[in-house]
C-alpha positions as CSV (number, residue, x, y, z in Angstrom):
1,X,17.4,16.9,-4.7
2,X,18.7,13.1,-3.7
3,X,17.7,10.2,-4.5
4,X,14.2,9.3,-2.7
5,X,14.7,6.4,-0.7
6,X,12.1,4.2,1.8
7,X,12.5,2.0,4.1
8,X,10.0,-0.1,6.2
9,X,10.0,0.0,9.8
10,X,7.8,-3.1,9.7
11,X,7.9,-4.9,6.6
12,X,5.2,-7.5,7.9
13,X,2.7,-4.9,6.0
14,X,3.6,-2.4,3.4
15,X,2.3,1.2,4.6
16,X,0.0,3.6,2.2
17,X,2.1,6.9,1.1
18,X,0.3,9.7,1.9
19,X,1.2,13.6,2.6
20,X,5.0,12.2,2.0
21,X,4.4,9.7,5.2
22,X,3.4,6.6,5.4
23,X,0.7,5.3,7.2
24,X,-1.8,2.6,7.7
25,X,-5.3,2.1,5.9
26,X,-7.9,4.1,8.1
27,X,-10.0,0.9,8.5
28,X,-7.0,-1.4,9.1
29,X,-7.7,-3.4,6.3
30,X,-4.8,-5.6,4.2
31,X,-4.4,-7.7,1.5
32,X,-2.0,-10.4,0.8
33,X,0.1,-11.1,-2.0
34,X,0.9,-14.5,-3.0
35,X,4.1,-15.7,-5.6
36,X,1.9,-17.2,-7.9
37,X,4.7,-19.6,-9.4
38,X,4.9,-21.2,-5.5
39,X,2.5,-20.1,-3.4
40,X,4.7,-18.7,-0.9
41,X,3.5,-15.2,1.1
42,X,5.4,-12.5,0.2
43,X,3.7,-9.5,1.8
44,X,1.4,-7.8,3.1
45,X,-0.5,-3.6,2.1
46,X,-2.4,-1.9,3.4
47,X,-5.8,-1.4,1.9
48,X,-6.6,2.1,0.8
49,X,-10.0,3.0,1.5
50,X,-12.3,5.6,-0.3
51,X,-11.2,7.6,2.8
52,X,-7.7,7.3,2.0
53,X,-8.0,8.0,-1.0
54,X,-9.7,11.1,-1.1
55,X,-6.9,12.4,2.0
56,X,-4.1,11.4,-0.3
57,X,-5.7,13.3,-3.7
58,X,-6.3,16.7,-1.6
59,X,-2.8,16.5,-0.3
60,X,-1.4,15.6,-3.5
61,X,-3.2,19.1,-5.1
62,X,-2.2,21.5,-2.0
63,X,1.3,20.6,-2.7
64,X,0.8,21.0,-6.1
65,X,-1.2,24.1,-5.7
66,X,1.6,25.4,-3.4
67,X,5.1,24.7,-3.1
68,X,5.7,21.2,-5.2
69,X,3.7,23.2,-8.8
70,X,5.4,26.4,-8.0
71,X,8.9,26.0,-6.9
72,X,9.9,23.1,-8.8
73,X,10.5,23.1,-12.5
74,X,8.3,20.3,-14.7
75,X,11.9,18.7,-15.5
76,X,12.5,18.6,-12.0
77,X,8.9,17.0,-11.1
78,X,9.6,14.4,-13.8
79,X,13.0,13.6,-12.7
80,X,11.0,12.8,-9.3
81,X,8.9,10.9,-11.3
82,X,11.4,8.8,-12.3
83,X,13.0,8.5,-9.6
84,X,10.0,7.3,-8.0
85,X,9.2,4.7,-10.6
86,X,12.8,3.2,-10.1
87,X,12.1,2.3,-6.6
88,X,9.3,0.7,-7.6
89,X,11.3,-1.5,-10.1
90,X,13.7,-2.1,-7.9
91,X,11.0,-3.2,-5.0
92,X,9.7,-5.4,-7.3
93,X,13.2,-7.1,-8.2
94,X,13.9,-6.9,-4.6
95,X,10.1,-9.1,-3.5
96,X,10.2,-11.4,-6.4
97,X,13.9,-12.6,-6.3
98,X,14.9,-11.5,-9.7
């Protein structure tokens, strides 16, 4: 398996991962984030609801419950993991200039 990559279509509001898509909040809610060392807008989410939430968890089980628990081997899924948690380092260098 590659590496996992993501990129936004429309960066003007950061979509909600759900069912390996990404989508907007149900109620269209956002939230803005704010460089607290300038005030300068850096981006805006999308606001998970309870709604969203509770879609994301049960997809999150069925693929574990299915294919993702039984196919892959737990080094694998933690690989993944990582991998995962990189992007999200890297995001964060990539919003905050560092």
């Amino acid at each position: 398996m590659g590496p996992i990559t993501c990129h936004l279509a429309d960066p003007s509001a950061a979509l909600l991962c759900s069912n390996n898509e990404f989508v907007p909040s149900s109620n269209g809610e956002t939230f803005s984030t704010v460089n607290p060392a300038t005030g300068e807008h850096l981006l805006d989410f999308h606001a998970a609801s309870a709604e969203d939430v509770d879609k994301a968890v049960a997809a999150a089980r069925k693929a574990f419950k299915t294919t993702w628990g039984r196919n892959v081997a737990a080094t694998e899924r933690a690989r993944c993991t990582l991998d995962v948690a990189s992007l999200q380092i890297e995001s964060w260098f990539e919003i905050t200039d560092h």
